[in-house]
One Martini backbone bead per residue (centre of mass of N, CA, C, O) as a GRO file, in nm:
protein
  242
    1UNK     BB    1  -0.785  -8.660  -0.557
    2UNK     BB    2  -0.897  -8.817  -0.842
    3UNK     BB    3  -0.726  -8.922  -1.121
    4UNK     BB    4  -0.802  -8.940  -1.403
    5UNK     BB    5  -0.745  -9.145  -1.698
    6UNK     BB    6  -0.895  -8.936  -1.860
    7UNK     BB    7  -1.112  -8.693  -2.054
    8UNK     BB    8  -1.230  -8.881  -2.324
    9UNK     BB    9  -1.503  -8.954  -2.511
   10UNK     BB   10  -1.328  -8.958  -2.818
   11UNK     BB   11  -1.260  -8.912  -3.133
   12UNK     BB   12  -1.094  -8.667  -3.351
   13UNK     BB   13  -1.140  -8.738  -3.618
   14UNK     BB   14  -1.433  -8.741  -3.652
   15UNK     BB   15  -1.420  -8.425  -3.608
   16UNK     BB   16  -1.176  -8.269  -3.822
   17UNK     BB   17  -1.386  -8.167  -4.063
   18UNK     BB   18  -1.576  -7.956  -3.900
   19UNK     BB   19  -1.313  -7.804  -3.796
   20UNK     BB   20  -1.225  -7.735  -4.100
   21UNK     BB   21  -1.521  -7.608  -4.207
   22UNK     BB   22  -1.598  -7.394  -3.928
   23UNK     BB   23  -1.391  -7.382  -3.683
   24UNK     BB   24  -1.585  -7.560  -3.516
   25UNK     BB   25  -1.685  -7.765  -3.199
   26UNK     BB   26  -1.949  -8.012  -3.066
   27UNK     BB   27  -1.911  -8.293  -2.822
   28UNK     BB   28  -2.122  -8.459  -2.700
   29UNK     BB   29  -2.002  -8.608  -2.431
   30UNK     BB   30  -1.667  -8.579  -2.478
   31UNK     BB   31  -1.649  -8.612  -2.135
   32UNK     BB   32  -1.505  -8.745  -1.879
   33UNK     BB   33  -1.665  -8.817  -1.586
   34UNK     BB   34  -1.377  -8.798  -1.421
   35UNK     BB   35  -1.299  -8.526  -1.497
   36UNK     BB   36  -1.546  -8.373  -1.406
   37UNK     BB   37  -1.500  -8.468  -1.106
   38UNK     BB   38  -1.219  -8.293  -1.112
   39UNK     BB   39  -1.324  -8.041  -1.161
   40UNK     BB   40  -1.541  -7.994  -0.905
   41UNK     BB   41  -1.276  -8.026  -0.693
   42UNK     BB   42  -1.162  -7.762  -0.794
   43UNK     BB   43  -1.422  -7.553  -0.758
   44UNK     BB   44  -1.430  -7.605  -0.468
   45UNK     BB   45  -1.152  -7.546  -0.345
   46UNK     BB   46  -1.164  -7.249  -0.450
   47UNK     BB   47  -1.385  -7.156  -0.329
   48UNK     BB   48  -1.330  -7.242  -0.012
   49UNK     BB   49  -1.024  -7.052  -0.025
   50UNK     BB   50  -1.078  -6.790  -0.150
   51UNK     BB   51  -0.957  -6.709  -0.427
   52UNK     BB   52  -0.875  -6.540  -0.640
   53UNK     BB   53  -0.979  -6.394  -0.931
   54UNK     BB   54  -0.909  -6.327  -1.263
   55UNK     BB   55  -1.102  -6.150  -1.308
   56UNK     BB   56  -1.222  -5.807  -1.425
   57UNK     BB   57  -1.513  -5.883  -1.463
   58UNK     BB   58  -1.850  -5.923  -1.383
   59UNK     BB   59  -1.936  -6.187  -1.438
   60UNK     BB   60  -1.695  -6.361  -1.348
   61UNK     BB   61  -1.502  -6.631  -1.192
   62UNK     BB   62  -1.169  -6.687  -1.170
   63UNK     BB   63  -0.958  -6.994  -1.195
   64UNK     BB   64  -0.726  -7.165  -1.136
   65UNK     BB   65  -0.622  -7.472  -1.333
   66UNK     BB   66  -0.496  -7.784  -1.190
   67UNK     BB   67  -0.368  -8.007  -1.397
   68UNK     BB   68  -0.289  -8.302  -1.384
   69UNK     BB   69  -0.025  -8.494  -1.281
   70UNK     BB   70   0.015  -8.650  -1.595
   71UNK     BB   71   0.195  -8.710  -1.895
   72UNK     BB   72  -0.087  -8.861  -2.031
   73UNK     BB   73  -0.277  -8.639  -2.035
   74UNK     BB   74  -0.140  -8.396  -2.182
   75UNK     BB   75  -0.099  -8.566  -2.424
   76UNK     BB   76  -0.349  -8.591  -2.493
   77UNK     BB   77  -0.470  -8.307  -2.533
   78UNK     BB   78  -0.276  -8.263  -2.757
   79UNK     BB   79  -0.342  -8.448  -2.960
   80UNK     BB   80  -0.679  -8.418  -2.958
   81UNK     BB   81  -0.652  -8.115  -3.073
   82UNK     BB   82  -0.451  -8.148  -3.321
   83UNK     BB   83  -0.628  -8.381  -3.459
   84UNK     BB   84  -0.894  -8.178  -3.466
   85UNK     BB   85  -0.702  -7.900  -3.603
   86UNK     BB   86  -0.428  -7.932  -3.726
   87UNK     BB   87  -0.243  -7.900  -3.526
   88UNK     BB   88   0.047  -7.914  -3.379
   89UNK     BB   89   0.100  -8.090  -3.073
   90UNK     BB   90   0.444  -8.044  -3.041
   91UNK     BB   91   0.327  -7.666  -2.997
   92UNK     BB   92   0.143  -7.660  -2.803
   93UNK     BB   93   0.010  -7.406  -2.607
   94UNK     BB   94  -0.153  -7.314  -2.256
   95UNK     BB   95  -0.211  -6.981  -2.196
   96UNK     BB   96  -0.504  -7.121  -2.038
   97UNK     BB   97  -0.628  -7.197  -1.700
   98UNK     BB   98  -1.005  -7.156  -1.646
   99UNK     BB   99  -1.220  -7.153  -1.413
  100UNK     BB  100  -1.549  -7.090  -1.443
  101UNK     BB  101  -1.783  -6.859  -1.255
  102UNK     BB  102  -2.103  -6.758  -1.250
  103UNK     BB  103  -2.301  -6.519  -1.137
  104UNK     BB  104  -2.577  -6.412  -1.040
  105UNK     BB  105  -2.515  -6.104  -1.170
  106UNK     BB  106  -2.474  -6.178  -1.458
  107UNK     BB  107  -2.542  -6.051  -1.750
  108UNK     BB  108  -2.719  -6.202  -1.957
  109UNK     BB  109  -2.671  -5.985  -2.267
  110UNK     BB  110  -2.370  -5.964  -2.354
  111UNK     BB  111  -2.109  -5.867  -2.534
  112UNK     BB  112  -1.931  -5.960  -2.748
  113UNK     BB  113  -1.575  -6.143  -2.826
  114UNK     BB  114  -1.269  -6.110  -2.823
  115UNK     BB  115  -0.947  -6.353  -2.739
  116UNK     BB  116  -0.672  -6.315  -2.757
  117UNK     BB  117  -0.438  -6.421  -2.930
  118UNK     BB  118  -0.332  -6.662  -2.747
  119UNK     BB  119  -0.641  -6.756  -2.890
  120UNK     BB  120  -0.652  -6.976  -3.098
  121UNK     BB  121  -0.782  -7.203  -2.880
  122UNK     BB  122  -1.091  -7.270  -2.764
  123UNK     BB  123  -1.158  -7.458  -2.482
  124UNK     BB  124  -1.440  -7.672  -2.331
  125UNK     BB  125  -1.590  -7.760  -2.035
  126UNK     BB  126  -1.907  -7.869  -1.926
  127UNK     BB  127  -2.060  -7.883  -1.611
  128UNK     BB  128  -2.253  -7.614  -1.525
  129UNK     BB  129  -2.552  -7.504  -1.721
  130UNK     BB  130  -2.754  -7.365  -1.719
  131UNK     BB  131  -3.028  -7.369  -1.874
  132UNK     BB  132  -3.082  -7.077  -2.066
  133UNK     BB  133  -2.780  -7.113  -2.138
  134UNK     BB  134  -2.576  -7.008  -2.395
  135UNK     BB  135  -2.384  -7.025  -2.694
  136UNK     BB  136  -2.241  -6.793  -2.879
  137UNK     BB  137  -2.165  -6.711  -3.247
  138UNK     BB  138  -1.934  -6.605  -3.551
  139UNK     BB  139  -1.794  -6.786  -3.759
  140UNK     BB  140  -1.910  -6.622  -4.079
  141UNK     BB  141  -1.820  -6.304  -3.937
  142UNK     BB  142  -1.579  -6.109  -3.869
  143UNK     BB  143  -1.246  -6.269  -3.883
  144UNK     BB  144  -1.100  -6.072  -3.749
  145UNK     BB  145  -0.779  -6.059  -3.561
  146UNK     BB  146  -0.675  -6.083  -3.229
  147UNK     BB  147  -0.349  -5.937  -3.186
  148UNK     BB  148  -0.376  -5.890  -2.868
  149UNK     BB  149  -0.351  -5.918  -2.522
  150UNK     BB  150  -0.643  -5.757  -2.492
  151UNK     BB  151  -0.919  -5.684  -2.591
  152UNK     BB  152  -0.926  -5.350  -2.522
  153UNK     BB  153  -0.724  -5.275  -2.737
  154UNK     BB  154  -0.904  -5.392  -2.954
  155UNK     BB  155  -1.115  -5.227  -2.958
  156UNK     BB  156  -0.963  -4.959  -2.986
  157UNK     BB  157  -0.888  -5.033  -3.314
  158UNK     BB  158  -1.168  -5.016  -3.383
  159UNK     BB  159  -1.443  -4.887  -3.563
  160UNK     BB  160  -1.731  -4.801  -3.545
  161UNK     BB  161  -1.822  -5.027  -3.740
  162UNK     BB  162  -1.635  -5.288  -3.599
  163UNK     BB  163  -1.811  -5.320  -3.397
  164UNK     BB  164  -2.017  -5.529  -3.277
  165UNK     BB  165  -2.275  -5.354  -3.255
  166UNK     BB  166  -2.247  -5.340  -3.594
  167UNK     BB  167  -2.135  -5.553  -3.719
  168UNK     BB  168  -2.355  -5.762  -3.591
  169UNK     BB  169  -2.649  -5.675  -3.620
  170UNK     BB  170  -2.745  -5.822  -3.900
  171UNK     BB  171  -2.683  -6.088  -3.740
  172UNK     BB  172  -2.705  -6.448  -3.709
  173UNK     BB  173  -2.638  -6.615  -3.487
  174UNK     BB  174  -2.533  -6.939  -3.309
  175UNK     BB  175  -2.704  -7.132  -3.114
  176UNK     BB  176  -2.604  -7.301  -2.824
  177UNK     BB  177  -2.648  -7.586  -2.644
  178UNK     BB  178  -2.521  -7.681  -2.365
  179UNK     BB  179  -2.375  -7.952  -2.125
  180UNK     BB  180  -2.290  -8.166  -1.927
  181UNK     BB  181  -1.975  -8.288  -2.134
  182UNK     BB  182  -1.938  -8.078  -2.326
  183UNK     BB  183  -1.721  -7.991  -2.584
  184UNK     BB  184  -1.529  -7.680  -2.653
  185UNK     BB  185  -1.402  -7.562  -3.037
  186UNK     BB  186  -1.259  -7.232  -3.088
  187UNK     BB  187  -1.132  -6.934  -3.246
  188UNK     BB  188  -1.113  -6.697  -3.020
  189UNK     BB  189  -0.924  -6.481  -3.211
  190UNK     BB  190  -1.176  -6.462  -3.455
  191UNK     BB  191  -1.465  -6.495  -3.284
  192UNK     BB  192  -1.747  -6.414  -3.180
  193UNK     BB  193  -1.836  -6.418  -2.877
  194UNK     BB  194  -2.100  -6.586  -2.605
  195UNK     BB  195  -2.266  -6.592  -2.281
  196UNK     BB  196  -2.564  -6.635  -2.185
  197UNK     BB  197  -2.723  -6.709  -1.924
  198UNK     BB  198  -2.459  -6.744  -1.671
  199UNK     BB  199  -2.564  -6.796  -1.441
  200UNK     BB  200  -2.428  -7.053  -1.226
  201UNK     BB  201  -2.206  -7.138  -1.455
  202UNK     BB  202  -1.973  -7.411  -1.487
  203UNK     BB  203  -1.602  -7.389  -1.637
  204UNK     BB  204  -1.388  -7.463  -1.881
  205UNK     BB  205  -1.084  -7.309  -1.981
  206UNK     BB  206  -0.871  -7.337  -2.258
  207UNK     BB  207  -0.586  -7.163  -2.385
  208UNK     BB  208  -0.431  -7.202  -2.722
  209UNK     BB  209  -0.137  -7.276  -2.897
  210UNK     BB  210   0.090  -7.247  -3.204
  211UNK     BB  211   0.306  -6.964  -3.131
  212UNK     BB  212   0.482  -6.907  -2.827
  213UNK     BB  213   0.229  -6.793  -2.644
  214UNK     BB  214   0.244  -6.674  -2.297
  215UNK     BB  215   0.130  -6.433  -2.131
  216UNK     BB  216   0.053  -6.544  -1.821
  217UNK     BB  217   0.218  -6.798  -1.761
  218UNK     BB  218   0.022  -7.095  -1.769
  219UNK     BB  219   0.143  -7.300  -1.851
  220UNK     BB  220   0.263  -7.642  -1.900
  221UNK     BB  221   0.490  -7.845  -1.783
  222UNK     BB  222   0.605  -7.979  -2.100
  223UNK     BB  223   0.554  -7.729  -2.295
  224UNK     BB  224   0.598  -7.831  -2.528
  225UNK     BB  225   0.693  -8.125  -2.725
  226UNK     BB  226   0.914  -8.046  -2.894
  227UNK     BB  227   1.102  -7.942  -2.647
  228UNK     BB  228   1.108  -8.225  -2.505
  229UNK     BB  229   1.204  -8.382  -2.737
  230UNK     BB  230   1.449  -8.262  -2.865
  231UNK     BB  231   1.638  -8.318  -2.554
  232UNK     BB  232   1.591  -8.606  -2.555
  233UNK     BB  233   1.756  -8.649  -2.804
  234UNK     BB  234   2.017  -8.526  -2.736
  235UNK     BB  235   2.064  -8.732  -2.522
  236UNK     BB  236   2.098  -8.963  -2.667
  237UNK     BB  237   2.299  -8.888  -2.842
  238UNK     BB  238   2.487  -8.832  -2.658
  239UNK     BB  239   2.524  -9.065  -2.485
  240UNK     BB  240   2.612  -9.258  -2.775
  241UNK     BB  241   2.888  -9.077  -2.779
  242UNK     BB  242   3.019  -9.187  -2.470
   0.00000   0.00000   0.00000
């Protein structure tokens, strides 16, 4: 499987007033074409060694996504991701990172959802999207923090007028369509999001945070990259006074 040299086919700055006024942010053709080859032979190993799904729910399978081993990939990623949210990079973990499969007996018009606290930022890679299938979002009400673990938590907290179906009732979402090489960065845990008619679309998605919180243990090996720069420094101040 051959290792992308990059991920990305923007500049973050370009786009960083965008994601500070809007809090998200969809970057056409935004990855390069080396990564989306390298996500499809993911997909396709997933597939073909039969992996447990990590979903519990009936929309789609997800699979761990192994991202590539080479630590200017990873640097790539938080930089980029950093510049373009305002977020610290060198503070940024990984939540979670799944490679999301939807069903063919998806459900076309799903209710919306929030991520999980540790999705401070949902990261979208578009591989393969159905034609008719959209990304909705609710950016600009109803925007309290999903604060648990769990989806299900959050919602059991939530009062009957506060529930999605009520709360956003007569507000219209914004529509987006996406394509494959498309990127996309919204705010997980604060965002009512969803995906409609995604029977056979394939994405990646990962999930970010720079607030030290890993529920899952999905974490990628050497971030943040704040403790791995401390750990370093500390080694040079050493060796100098030996």
């Amino acid at each position: 499987m051959k290792t992308p040299t990059s991920l990305f086919n923007f500049v973050a700055s370009d786009y960083a007033a965008e994601f500070s006024k809007n809090d998200f942010v969809v970057v056409k053709n935004g990855v390069s074409e080396e990564f989306l080859d390298y996500i499809d032979a993911r997909i396709e190993a997933s597939m073909r060694a039969g992996d447990i799904s990590r979903s519990k729910r009936r929309l789609k399978h997800e699979f761990l996504f192994d991202f590539p081993d080479e630590e200017r990939l990873v640097a790539e990623l938080v930089e980029t991701v950093g510049e373009l949210t305002g977020l610290p990079a060198d503070e940024l973990i990984v939540s979670e990172r799944h490679l999301k499969v939807y069903r063919q007996d998806a459900p076309q018009n799903p209710p919306p959802h929030k991520d999980r606290r540790g999705t401070q930022l949902a990261i979208g890679f578009c591989v393969d999207v159905a034609p008719d299938s959209r990304l909705i979002l609710y950016p600009y009400h109803q925007r309290s923090e999903n604060k648990f673990d769990s989806y299900d938590d959050f919602l059991a907290s939530l009062s009957e007028a506060e529930r999605p179906e009520n709360a956003l009732r007569d507000i219209d979402p914004l529509v987006i369509d996406t394509r494959r090489g498309d990127f996309i960065a919204f705010e997980g845990s604060t965002i009512w999001h969803e995906r409609t008619n995604a029977a056979g679309s394939k994405l990646l998605y990962l999930k970010m945070n720079a607030l030290g919180l890993d529920p899952l243990g999905e974490n990628l090996p050497g971030l943040p990259l704040k403790t791995q720069r401390r750990l370093r420094d500390l080694g040079d101040a050493a060796w100098r006074a030996a």
